[in-house]
N, C-alpha and C positions, 0 to 999 in steps of 0.2 A: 981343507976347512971343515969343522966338525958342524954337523946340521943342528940347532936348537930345538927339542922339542917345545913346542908350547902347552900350558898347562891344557888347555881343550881338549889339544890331539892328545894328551896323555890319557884323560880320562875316558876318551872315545874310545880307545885302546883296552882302555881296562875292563870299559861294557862290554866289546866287544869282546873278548876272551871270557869274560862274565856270559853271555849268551852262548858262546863257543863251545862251553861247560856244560849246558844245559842242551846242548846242540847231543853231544859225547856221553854225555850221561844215561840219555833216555834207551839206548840199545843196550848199555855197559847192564844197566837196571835186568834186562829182560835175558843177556847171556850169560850174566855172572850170578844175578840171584844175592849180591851181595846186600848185609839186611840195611844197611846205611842210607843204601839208596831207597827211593819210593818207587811203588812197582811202575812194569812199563805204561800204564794203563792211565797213570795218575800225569802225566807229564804232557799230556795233550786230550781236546776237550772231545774229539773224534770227529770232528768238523772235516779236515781233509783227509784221508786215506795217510796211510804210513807212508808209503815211497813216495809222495807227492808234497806230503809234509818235508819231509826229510831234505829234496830237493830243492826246496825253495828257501830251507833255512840256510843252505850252504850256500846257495847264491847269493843270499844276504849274506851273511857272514863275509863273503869274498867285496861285497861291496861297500859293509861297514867298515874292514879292514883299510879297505883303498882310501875310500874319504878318512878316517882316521889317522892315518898316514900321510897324506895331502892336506889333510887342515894342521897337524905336526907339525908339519916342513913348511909351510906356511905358504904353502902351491896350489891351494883352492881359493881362487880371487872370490871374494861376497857380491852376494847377487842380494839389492834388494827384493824384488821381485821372486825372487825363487823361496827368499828368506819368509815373505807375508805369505806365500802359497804352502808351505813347509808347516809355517805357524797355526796355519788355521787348519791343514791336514791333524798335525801334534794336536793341539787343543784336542778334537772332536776324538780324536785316536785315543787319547788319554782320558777323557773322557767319557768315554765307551768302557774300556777297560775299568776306571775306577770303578764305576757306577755296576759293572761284572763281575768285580771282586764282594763289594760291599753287598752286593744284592743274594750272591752267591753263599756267603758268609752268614744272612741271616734268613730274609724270606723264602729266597729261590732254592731251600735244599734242597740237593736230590735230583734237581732241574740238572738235564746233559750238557748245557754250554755252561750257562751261569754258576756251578756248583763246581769250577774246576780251578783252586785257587793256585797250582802251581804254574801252570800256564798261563794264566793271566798275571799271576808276578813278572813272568819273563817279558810277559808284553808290554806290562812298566818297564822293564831295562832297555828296552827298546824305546818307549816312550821318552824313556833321560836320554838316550840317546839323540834322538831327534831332536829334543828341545834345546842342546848344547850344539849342534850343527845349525837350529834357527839363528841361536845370537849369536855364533859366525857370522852369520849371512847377515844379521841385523844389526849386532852392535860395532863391528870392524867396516863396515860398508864404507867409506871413503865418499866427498863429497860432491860425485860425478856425477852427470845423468848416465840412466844405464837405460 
């Protein structure tokens, strides 16, 4: 029996190889030298150290993978609960971020967190992210107590 993707898991999939890219890119940037890319420097704001950065993105990755593949196959039951903790995480996460882009963009040039707007795009693909796993959890929720 062939498994149905669902549109969700699809597009979970597609962020997440979208961030996976950006995961791959930021070394490729610094061994290749190739001019396409932006240098390594520009791909994160220096907030965590490189091997700790690096780290944690690949843990994520392995874990957006998983849930993107489990909300696909249609194997992650909705949690309302997990869905309004998620939501209101998302909200302020995106939130931060926009407000770090835009600020970065005009008043804060120059400033070392605020002025780094390729990293902070990514943290939007993460933020679409989240927000497509909240309405999993919120709009498919079934009407059970949980």
């Amino acid at each position: 029996m062939a498994v149905r993707r669902t549109t969700p898991g699809r597009w979970l999939l597609a962020l997440t190889l979208a961030f996976t890219g950006r995961v791959v890119a930021q070394p490729l940037a610094a061994l290749t030298g190739w001019p396409f890319l932006p240098p390594f420097d520009a791909w994160q704001s220096g907030a965590l150290p490189y091997p700790v950065l690096l780290a944690s993105q690949v843990l994520l990755i392995v874990v957006m993978a998983r849930t993107a593949w489990a909300i696909g196959e249609g194997r992650l039951r909705p949690s309302r609960r997990l869905g309004w903790l998620l939501a209101a995480f998302t909200g302020l996460y995106g939130g931060v971020m926009g407000a770090r882009l835009v600020l970065g963009l005009t008043i804060a040039r120059g400033h070392w967190w605020l002025d780094a707007p390729l990293p902070t795009v990514f943290h939007l693909v993460l933020t679409t992210y989240l927000a497509i796993v909240v309405h999993h959890h919120l709009r498919e929720v079934p009407d059970a107590p949980h």
